[in-house]
MARTORNU-592489 format. One record per atom (N, C-alpha, C, CB): residue number from 1; residue in one letter; atom name; x, y, z. Coordinates in steps of 0.05 Angstrom, whole numbers, plus 5000, padded with zeros to 4 digits. Glycine has a CB too. Layout:
{NUM; a; CA; {X; Y; Z}} ...
end
This chain:
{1; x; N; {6669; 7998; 2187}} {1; x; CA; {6682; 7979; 2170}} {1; x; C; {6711; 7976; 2177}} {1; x; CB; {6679; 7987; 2141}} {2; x; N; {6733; 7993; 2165}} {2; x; CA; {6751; 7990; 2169}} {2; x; C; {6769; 8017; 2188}} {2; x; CB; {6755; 7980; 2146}} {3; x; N; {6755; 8024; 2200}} {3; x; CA; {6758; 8055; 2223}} {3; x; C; {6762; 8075; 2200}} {3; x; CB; {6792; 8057; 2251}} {4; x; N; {6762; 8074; 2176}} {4; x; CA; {6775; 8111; 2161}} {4; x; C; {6746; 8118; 2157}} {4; x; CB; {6799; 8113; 2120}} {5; x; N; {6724; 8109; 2151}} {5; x; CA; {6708; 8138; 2146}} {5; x; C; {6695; 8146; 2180}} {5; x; CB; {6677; 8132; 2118}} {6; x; N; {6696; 8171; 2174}} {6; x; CA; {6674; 8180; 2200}} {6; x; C; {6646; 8165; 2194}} {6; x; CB; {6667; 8218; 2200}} {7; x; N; {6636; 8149; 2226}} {7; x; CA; {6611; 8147; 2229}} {7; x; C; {6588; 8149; 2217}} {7; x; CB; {6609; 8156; 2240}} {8; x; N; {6582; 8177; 2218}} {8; x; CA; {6559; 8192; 2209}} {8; x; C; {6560; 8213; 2197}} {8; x; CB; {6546; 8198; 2225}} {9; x; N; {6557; 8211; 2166}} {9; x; CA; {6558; 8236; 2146}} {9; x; C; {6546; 8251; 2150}} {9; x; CB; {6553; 8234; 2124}} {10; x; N; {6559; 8281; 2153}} {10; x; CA; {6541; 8300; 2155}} {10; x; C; {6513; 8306; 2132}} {10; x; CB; {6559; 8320; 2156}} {11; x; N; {6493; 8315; 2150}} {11; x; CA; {6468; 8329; 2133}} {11; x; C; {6471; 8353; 2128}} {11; x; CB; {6441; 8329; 2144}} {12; x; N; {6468; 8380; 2107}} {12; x; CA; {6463; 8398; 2113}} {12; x; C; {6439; 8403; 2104}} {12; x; CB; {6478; 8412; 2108}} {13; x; N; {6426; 8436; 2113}} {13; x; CA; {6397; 8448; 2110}} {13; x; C; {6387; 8445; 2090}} {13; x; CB; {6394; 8472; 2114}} {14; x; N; {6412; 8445; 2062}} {14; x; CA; {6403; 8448; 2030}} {14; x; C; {6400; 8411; 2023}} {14; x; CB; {6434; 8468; 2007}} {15; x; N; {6398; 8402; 2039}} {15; x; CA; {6392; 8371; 2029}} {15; x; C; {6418; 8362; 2022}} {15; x; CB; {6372; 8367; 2003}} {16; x; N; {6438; 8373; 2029}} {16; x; CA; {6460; 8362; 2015}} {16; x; C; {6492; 8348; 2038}} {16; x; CB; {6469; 8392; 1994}} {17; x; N; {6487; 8323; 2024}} {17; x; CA; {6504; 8300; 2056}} {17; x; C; {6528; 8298; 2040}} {17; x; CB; {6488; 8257; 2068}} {18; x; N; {6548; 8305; 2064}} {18; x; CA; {6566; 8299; 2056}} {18; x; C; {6594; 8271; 2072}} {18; x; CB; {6572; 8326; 2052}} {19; x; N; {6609; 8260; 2058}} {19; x; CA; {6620; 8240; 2075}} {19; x; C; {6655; 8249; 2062}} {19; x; CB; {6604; 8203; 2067}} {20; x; N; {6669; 8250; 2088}} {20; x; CA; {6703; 8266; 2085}} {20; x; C; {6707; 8239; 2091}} {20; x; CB; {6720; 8296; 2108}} {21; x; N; {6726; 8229; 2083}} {21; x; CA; {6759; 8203; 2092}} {21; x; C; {6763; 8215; 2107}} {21; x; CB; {6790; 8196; 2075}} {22; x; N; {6771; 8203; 2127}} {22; x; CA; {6795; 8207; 2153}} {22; x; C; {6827; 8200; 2131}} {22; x; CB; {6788; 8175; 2189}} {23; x; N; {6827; 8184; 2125}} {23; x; CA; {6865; 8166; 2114}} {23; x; C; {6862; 8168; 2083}} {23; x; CB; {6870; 8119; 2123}} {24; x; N; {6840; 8178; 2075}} {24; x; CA; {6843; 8183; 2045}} {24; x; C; {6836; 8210; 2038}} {24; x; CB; {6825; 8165; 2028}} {25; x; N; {6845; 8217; 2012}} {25; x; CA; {6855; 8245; 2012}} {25; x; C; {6817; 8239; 1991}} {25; x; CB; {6899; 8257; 1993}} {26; x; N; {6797; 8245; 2003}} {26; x; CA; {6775; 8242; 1983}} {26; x; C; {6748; 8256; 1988}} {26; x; CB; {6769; 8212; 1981}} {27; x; N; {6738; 8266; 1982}} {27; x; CA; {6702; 8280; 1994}} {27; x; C; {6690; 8268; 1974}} {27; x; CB; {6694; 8320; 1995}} {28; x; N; {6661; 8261; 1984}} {28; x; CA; {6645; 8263; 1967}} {28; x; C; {6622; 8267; 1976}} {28; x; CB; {6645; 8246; 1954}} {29; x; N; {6608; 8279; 1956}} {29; x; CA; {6575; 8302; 1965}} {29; x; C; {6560; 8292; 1952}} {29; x; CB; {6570; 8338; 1958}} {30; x; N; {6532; 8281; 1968}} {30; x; CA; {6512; 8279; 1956}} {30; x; C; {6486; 8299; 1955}} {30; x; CB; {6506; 8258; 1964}} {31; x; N; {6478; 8311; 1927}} {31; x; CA; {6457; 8330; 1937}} {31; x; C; {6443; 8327; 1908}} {31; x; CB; {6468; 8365; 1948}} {32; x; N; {6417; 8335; 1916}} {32; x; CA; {6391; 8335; 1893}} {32; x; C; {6395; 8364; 1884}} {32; x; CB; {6353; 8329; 1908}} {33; x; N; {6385; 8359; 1858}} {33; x; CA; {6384; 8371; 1837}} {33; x; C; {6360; 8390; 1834}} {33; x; CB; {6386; 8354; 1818}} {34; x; N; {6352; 8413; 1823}} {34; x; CA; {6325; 8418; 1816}} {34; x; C; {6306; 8406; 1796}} {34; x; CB; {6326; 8440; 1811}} {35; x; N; {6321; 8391; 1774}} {35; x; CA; {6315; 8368; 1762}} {35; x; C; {6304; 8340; 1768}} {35; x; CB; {6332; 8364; 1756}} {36; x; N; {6307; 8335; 1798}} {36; x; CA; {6300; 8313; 1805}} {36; x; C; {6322; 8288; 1801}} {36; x; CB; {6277; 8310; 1792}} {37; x; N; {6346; 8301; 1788}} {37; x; CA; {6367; 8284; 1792}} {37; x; C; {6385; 8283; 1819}} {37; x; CB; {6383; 8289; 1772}} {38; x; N; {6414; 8271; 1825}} {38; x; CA; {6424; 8272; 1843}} {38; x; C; {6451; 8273; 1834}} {38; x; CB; {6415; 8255; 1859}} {39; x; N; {6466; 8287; 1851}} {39; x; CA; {6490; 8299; 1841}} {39; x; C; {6508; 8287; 1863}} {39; x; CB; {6490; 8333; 1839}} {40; x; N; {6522; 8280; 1847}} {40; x; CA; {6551; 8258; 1865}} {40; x; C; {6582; 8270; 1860}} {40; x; CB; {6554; 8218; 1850}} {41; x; N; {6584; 8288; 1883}} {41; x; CA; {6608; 8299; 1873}} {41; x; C; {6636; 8290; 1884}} {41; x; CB; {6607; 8327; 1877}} {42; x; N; {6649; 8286; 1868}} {42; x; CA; {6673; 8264; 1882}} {42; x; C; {6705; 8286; 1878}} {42; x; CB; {6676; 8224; 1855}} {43; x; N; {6716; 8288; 1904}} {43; x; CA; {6739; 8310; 1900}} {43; x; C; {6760; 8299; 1911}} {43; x; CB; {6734; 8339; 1915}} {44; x; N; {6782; 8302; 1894}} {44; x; CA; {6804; 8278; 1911}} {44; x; C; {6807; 8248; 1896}} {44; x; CB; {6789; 8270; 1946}} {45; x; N; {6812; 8228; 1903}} {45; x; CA; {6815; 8213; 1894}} {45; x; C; {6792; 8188; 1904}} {45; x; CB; {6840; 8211; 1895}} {46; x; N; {6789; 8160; 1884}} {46; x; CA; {6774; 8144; 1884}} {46; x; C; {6790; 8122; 1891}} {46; x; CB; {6760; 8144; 1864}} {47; x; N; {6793; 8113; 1913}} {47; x; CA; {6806; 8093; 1916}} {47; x; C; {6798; 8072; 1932}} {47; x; CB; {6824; 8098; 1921}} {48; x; N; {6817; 8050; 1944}} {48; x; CA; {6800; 8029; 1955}} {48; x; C; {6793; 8045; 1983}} {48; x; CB; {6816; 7996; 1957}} {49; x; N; {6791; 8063; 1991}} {49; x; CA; {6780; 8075; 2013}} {49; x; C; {6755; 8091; 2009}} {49; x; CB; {6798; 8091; 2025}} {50; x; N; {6756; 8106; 1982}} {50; x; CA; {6727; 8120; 1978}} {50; x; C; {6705; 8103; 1969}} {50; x; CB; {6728; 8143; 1957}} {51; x; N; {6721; 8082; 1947}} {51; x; CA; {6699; 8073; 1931}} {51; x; C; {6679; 8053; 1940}} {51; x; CB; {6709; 8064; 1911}} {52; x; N; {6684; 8043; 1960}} {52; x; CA; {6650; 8038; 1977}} {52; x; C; {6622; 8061; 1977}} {52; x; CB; {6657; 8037; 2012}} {53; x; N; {6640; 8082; 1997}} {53; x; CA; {6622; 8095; 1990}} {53; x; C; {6618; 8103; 1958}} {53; x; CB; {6626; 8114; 2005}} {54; x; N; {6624; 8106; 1941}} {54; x; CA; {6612; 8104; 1916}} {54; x; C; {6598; 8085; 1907}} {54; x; CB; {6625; 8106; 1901}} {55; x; N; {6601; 8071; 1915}} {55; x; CA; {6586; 8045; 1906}} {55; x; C; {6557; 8051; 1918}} {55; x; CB; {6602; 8014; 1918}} {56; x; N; {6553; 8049; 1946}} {56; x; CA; {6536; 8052; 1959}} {56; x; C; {6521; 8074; 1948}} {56; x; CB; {6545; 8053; 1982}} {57; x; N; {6524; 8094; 1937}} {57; x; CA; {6507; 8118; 1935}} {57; x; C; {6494; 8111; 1910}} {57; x; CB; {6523; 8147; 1933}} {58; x; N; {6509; 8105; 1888}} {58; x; CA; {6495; 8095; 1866}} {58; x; C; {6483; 8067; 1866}} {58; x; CB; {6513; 8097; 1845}} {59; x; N; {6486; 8059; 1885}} {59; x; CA; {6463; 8022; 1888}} {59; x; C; {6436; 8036; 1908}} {59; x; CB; {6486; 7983; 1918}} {60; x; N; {6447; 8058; 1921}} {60; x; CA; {6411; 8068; 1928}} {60; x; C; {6398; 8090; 1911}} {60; x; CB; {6406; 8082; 1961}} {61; x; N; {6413; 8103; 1890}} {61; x; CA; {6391; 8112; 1870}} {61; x; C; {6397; 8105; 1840}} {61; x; CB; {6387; 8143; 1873}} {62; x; N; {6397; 8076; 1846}} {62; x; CA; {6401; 8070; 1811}} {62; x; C; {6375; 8050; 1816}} {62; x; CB; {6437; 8051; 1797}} {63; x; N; {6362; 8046; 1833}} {63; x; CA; {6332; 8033; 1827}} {63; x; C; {6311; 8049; 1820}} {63; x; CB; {6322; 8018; 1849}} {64; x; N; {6317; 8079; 1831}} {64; x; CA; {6295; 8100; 1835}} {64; x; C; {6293; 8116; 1796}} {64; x; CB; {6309; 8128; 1866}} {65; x; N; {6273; 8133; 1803}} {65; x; CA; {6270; 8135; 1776}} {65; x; C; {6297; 8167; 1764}} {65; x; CB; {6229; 8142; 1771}} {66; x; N; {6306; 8178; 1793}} {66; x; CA; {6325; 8200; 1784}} {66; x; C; {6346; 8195; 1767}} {66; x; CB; {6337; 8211; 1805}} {67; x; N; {6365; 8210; 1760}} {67; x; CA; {6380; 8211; 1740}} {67; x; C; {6400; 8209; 1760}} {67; x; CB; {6377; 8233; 1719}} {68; x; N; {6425; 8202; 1758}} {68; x; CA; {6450; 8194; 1770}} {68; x; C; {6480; 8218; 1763}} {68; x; CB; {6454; 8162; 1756}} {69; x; N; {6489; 8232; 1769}} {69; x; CA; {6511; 8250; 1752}} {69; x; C; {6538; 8249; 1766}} {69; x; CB; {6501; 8283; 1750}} {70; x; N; {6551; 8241; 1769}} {70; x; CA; {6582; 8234; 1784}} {70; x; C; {6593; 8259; 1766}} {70; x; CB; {6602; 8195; 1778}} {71; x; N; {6601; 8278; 1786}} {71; x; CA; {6611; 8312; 1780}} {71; x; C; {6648; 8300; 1785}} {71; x; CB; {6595; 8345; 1812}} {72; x; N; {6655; 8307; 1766}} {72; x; CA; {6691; 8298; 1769}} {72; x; C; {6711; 8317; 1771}} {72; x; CB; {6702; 8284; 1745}} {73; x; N; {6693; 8351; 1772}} {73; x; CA; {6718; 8373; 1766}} {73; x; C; {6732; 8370; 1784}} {73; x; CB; {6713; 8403; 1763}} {74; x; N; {6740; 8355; 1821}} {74; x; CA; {6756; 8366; 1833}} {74; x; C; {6773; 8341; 1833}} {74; x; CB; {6746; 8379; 1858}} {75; x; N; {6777; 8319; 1815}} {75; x; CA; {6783; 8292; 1819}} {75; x; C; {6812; 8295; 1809}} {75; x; CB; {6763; 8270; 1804}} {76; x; N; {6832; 8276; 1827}} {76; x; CA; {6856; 8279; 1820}} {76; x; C; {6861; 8254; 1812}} {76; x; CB; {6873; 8289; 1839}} {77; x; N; {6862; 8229; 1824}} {77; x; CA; {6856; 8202; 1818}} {77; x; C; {6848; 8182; 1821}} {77; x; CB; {6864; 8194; 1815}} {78; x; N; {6850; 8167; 1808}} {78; x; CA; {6830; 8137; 1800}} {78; x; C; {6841; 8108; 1799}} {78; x; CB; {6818; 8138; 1771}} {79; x; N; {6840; 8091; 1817}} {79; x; CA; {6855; 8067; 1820}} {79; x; C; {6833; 8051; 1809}} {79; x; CB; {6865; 8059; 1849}} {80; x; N; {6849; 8025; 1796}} {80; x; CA; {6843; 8005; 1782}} {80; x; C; {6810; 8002; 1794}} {80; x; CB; {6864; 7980; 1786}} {81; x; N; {6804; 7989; 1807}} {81; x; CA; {6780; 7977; 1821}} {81; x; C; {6759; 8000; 1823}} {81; x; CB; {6788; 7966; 1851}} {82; x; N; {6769; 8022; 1818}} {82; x; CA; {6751; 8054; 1818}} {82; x; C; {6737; 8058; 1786}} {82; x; CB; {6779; 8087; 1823}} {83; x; N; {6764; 8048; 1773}} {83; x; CA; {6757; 8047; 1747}} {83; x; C; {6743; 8033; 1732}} {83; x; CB; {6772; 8046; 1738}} {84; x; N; {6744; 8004; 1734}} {84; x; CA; {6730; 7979; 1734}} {84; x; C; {6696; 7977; 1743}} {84; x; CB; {6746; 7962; 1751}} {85; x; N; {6687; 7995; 1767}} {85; x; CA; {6665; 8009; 1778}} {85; x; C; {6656; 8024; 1758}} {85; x; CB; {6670; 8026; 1801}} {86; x; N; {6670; 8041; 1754}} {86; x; CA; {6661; 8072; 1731}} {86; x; C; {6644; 8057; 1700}} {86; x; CB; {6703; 8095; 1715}} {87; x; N; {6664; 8034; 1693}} {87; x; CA; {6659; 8025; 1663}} {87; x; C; {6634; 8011; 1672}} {87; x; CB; {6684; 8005; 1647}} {88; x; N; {6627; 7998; 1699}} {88; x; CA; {6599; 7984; 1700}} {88; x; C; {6585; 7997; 1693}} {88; x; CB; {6588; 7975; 1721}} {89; x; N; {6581; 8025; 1708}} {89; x; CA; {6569; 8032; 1712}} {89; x; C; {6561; 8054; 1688}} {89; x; CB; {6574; 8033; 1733}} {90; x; N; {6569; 8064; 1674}} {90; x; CA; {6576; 8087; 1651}} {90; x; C; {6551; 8086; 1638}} {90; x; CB; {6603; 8081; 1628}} {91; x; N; {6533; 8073; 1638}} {91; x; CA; {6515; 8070; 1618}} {91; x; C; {6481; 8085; 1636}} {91; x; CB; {6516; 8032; 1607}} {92; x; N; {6482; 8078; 1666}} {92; x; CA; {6462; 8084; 1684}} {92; x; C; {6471; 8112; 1692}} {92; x; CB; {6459; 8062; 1707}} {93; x; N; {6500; 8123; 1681}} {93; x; CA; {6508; 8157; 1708}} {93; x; C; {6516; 8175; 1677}} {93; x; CB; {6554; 8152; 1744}} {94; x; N; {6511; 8194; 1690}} {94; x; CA; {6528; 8214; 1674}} {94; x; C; {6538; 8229; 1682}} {94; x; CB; {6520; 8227; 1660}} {95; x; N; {6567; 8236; 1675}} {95; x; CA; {6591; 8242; 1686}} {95; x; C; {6600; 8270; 1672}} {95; x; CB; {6611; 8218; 1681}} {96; x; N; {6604; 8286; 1696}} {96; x; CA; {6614; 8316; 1692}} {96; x; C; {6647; 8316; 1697}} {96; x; CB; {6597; 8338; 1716}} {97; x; N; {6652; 8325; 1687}} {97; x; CA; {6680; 8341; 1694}} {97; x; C; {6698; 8319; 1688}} {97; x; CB; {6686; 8354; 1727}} {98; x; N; {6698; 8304; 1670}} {98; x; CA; {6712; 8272; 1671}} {98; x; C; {6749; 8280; 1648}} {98; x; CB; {6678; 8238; 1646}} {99; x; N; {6761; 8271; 1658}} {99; x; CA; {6792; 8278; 1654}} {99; x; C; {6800; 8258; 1626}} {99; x; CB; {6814; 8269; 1686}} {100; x; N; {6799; 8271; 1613}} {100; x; CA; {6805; 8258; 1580}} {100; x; C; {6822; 8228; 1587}} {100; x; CB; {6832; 8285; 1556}} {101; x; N; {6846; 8222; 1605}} {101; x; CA; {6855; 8203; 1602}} {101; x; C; {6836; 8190; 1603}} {101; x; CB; {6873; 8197; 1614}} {102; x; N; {6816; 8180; 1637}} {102; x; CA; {6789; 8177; 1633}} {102; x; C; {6768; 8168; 1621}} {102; x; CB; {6786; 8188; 1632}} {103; x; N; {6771; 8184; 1603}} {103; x; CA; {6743; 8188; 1584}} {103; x; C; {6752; 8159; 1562}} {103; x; CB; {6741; 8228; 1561}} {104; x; N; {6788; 8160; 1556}} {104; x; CA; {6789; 8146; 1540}} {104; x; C; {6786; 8111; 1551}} {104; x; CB; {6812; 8156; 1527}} {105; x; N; {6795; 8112; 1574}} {105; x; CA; {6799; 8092; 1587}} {105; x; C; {6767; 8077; 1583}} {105; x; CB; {6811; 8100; 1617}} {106; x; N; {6746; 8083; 1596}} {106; x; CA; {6725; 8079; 1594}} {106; x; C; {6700; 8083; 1580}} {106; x; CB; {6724; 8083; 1604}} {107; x; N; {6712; 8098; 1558}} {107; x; CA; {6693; 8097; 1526}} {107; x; C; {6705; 8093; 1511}} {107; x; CB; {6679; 8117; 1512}} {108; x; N; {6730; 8082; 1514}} {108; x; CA; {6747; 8064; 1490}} {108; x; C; {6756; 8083; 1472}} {108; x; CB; {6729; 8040; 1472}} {109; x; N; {6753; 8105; 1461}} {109; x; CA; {6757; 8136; 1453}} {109; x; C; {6778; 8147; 1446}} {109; x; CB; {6753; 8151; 1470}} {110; x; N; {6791; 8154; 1418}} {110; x; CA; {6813; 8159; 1424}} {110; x; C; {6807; 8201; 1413}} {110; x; CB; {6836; 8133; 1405}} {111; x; N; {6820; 8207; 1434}} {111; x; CA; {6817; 8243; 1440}} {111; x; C; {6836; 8247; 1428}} {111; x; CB; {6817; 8259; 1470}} {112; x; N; {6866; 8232; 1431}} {112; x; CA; {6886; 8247; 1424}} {112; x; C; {6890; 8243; 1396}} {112; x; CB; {6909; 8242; 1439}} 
end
């Protein structure tokens, strides 16, 4: 696309692929669950460099019958267009480790 991600995401043995930024500070891991869900772990930030790939991971298993979980404990931040994604989507994923500003932003919520 635009030369920052590497090529070809790595596979590992445990079923679990992962795709690093080259120019963005971002990882994200895809791996199955014993549940039969799929675990989307996003570390670093979501920005207009990762969030393709986010997009992409959840448009190939949001037809299937698994469960969707975007893991957020290693997430530092979230740009507009990351965010705007998240609120589409909020109703098909369920979200671990999600950062109270966050939470409020996109379930309207007030924590404090």
């Amino acid at each position: 696309r635009d030369g920052y991600l590497f090529s070809h995401p790595k596979w590992f043995e445990n079923g679990t692929r992962e795709a690093v930024l080259s120019m963005s500070l971002s990882r994200i891991t895809e791996s199955p669950t014993e549940d039969d869900a799929v675990l989307i772990t996003i570390d670093g930030t979501i920005d207009g460099q990762s969030l393709p790939i986010l997009e992409s991971l959840f448009e190939k298993h949001r037809q299937g019958t698994n469960k969707i979980i975007f893991s957020f404990w290693g997430l530092v931040n979230v740009d507009r267009q990351a965010k705007d994604f998240l609120k589409k989507v909020r109703a098909r994923v369920q979200f671990l480790g999600l950062p109270d500003y966050l939470k409020m932003e996109l379930f309207d919520s007030n924590l404090i």
